[in-house]
MDAnalysis code that builds the backbone (N, CA, C; Angstrom):
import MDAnalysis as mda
import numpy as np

u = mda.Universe.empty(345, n_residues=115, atom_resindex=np.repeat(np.arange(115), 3), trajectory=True)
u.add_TopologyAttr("name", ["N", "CA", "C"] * 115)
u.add_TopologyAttr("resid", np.arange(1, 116))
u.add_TopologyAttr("resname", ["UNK", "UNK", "UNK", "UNK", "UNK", "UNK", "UNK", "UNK", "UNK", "UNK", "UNK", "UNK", "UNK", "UNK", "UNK", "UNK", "UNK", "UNK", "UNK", "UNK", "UNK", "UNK", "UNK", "UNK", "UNK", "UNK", "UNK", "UNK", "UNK", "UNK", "UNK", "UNK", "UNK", "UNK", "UNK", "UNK", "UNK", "UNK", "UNK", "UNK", "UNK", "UNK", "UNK", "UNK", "UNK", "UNK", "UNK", "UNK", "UNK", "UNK", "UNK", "UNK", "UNK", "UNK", "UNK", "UNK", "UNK", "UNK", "UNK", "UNK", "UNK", "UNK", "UNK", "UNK", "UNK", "UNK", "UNK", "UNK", "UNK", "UNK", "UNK", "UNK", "UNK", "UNK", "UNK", "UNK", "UNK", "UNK", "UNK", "UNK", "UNK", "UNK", "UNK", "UNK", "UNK", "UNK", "UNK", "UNK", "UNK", "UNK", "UNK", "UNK", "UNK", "UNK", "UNK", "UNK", "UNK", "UNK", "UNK", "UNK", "UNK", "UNK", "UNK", "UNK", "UNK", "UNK", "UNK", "UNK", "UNK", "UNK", "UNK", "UNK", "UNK", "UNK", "UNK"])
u.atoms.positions = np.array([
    [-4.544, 17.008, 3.315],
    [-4.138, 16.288, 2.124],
    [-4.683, 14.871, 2.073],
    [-5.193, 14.120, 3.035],
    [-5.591, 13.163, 3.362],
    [-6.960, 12.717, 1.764],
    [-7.381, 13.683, 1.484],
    [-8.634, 13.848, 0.506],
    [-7.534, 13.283, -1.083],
    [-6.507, 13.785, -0.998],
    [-6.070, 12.815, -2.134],
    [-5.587, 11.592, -2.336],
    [-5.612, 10.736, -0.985],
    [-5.629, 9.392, -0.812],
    [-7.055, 8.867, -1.400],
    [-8.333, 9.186, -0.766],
    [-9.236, 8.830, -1.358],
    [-9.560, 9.316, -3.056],
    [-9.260, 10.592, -3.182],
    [-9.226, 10.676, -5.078],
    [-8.256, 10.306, -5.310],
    [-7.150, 9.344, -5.324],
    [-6.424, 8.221, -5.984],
    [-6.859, 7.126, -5.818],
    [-7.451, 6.609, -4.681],
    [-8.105, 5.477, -4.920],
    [-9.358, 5.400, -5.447],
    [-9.966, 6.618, -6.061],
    [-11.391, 6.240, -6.867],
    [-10.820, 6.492, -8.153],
    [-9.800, 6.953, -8.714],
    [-8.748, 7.070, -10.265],
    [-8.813, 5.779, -10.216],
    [-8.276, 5.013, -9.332],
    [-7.051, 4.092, -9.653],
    [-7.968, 2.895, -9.713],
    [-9.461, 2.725, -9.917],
    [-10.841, 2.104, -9.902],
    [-10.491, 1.852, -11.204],
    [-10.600, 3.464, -11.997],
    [-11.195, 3.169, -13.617],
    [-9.728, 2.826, -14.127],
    [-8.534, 3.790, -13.721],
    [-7.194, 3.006, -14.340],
    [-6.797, 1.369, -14.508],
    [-7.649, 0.965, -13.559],
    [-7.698, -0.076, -13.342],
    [-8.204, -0.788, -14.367],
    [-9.412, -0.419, -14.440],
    [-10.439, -1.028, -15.406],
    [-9.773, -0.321, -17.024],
    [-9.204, 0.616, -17.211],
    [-8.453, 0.716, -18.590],
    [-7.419, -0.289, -18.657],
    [-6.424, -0.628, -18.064],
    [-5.312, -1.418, -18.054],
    [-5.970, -2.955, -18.327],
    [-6.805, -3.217, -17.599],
    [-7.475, -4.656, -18.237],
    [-7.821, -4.771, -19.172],
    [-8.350, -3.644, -19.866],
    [-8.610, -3.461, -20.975],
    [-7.724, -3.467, -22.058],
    [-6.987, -2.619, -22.064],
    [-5.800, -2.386, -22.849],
    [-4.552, -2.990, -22.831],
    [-4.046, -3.944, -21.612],
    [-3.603, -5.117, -21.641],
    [-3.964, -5.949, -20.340],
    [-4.764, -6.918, -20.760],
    [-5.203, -7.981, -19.806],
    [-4.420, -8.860, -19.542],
    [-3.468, -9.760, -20.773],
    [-2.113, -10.545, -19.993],
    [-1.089, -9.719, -19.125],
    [-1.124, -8.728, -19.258],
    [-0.170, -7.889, -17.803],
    [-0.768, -8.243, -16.681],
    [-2.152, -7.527, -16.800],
    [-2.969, -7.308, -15.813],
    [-2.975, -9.295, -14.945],
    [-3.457, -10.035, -16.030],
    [-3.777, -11.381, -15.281],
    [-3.009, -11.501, -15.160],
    [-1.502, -11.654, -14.893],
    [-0.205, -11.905, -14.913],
    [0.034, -11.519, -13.790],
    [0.109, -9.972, -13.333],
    [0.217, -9.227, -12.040],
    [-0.617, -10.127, -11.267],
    [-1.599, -9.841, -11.568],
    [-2.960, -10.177, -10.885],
    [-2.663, -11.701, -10.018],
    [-2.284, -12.402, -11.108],
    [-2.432, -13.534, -10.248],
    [-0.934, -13.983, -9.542],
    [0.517, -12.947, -9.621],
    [1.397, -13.410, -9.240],
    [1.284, -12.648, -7.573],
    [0.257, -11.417, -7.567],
    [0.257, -10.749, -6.562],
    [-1.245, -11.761, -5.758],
    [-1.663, -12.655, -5.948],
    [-2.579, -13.546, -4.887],
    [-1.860, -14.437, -4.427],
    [-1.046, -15.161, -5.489],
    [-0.687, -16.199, -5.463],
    [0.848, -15.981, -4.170],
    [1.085, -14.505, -4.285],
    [2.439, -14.379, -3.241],
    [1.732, -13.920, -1.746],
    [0.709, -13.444, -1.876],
    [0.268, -11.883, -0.745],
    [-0.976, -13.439, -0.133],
    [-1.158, -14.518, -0.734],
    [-1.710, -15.107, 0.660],
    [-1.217, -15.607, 2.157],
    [-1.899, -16.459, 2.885],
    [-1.055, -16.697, 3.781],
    [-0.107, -17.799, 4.192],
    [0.803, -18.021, 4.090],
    [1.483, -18.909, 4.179],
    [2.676, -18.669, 5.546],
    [4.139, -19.140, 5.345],
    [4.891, -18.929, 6.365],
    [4.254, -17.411, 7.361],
    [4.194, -16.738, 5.944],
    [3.943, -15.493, 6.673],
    [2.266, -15.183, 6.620],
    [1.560, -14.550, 7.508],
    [0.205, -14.270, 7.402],
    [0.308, -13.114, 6.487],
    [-0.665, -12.781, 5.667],
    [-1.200, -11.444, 4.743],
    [-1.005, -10.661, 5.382],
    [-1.329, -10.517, 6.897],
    [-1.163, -9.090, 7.517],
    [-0.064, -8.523, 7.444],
    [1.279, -9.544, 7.871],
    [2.431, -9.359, 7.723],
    [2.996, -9.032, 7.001],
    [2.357, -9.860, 5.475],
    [3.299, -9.168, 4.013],
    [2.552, -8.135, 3.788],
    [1.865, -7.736, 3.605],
    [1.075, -6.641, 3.722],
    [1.755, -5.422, 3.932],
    [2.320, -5.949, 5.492],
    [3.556, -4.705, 6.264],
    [5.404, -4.510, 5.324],
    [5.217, -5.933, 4.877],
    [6.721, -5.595, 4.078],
    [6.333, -5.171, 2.777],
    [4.988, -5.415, 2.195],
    [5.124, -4.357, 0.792],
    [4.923, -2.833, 1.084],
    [4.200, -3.042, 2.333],
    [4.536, -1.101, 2.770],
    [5.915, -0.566, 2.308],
    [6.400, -1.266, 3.708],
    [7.632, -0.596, 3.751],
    [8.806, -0.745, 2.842],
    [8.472, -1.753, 1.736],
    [8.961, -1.761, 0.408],
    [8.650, -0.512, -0.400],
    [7.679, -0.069, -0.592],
    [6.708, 1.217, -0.914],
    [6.881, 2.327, -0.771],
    [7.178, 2.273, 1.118],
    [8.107, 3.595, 1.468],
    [9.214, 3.543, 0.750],
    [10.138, 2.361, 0.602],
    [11.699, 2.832, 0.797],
    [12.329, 3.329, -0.722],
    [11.194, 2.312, -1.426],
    [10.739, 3.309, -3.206],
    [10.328, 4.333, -3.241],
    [9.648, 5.009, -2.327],
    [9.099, 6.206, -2.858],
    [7.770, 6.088, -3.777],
    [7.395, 4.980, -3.630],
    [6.076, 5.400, -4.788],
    [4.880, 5.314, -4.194],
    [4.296, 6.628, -4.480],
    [3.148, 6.986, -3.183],
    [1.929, 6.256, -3.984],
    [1.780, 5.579, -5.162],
    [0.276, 5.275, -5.649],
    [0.481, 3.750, -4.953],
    [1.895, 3.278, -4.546],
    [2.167, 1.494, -3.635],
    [1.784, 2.094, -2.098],
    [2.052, 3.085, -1.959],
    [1.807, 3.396, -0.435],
    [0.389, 3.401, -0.107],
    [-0.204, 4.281, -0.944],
    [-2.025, 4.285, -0.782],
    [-2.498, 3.290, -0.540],
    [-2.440, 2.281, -1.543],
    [-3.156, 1.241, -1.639],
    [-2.223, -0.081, -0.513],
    [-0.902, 0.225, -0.564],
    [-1.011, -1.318, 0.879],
    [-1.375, -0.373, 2.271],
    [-1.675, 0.781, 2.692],
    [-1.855, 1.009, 3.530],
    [-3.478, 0.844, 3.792],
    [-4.181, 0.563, 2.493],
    [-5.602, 0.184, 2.338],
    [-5.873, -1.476, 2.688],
    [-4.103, -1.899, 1.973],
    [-4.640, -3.307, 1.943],
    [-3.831, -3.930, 3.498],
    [-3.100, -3.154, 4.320],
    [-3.198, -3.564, 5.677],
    [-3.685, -2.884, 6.542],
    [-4.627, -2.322, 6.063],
    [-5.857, -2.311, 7.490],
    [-6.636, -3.233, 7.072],
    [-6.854, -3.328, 5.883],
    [-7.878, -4.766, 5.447],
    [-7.738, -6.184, 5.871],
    [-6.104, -5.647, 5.785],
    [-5.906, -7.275, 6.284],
    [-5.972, -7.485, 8.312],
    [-6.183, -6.247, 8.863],
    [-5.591, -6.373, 10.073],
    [-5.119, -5.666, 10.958],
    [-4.289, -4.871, 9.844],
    [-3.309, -3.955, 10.853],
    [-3.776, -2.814, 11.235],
    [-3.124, -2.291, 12.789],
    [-3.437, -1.303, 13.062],
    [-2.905, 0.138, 12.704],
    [-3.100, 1.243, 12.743],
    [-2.624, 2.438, 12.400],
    [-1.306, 2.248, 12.570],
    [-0.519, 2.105, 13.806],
    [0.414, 1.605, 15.005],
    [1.219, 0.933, 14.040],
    [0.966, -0.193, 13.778],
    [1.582, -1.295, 13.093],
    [2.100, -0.736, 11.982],
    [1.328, 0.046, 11.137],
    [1.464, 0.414, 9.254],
    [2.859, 1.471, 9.872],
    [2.420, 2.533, 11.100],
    [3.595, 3.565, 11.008],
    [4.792, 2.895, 11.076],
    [4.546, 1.841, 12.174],
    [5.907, 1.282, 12.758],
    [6.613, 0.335, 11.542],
    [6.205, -0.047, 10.474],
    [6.788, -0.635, 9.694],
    [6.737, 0.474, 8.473],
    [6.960, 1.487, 8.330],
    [6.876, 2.547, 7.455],
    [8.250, 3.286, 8.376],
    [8.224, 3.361, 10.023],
    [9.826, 3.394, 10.310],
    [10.948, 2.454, 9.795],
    [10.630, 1.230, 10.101],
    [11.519, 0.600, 9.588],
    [12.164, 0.941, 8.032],
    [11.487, 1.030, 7.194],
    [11.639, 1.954, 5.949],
    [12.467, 2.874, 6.219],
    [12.216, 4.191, 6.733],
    [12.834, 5.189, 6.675],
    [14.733, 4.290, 7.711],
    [14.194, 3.800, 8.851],
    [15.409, 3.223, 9.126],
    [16.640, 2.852, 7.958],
    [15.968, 1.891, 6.943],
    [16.867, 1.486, 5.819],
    [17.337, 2.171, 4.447],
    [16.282, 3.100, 4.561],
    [16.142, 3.988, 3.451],
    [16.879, 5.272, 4.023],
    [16.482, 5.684, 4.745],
    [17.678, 7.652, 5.159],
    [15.690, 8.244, 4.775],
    [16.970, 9.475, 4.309],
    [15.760, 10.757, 4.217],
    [14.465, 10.704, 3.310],
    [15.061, 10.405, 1.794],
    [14.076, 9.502, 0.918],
    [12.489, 9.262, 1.462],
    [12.954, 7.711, 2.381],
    [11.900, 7.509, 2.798],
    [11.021, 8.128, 3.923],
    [11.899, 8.997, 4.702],
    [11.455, 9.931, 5.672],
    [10.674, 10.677, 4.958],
    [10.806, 11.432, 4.313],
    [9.909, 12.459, 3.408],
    [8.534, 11.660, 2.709],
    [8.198, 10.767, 2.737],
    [6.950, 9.952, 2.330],
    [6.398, 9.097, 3.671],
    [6.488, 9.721, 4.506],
    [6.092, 9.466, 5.725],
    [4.460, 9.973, 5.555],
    [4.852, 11.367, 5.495],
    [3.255, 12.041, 5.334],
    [2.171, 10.719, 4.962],
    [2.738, 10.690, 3.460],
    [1.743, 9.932, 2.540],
    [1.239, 8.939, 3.213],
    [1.964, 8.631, 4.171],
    [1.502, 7.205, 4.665],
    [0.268, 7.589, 6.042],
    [0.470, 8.992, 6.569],
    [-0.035, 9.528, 7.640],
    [-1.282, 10.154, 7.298],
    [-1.365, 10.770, 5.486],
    [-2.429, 10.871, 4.905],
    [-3.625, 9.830, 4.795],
    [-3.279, 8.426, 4.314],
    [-3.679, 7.512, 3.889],
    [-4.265, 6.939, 4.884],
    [-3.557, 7.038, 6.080],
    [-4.750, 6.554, 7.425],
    [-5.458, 7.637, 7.818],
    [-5.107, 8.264, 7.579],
    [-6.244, 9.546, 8.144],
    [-7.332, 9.704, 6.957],
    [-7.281, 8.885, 5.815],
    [-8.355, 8.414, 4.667],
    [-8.687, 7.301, 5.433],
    [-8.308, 6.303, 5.366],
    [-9.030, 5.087, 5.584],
    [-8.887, 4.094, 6.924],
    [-8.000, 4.866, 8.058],
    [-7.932, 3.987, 9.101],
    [-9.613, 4.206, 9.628],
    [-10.068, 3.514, 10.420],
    [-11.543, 3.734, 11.090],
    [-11.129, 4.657, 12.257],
    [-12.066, 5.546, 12.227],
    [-12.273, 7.083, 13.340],
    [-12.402, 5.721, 14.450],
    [-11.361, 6.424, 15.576],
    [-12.002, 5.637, 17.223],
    [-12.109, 6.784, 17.994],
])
């Protein structure tokens, strides 16, 4: 299943590019409230990175899971790191977030680097 991590993240290219289109004050709005929070400050990027995961998990929404599990290896993190804060999730969350575990096990097995 790992293959539909990568065909959501080549959708979510042009969705992308429709939504700017079709509303760009959302888009710049998001856009710039999600740089302006996700740099580094108290906390490093890598780190928030790890709490919008496991924010992600504990929602359930697998198109937030794809993509921060893209955007913390980018920033840093290791396979290790993304699961272990994707437990913490299921810790706070129950079963919910247990059951979107996969997604998250998919998504590195898309884009963590082969060792």
């Amino acid at each position: 299943m790992a293959d539909t991590t990568l065909a959501f993240l080549e959708k979510f290219k042009g969705d992308f590019e429709k939504m700017k289109l079709a509303a760009p004050d959302m888009v710049k709005g998001f856009g710039g409230l999600f740089q302006a929070i996700m740099k580094d400050g108290a906390l490093k990027k890598k780190e928030k990175e790890l709490v919008a995961l496991g924010i992600a998990v504990a929602q359930r929404c697998e198109p937030c899971i794809n993509l921060h599990v893209q955007k913390s290896l980018e920033a840093g993190n290791s396979p290790a790191e993304i699961l272990e804060a994707a437990s913490v999730a299921v810790m706070m969350q129950g079963g919910p977030a247990y059951t979107h575990i996969p997604v998250v096990i998919d998504a590195l097995e898309s884009l963590a680097p082969k060792t």
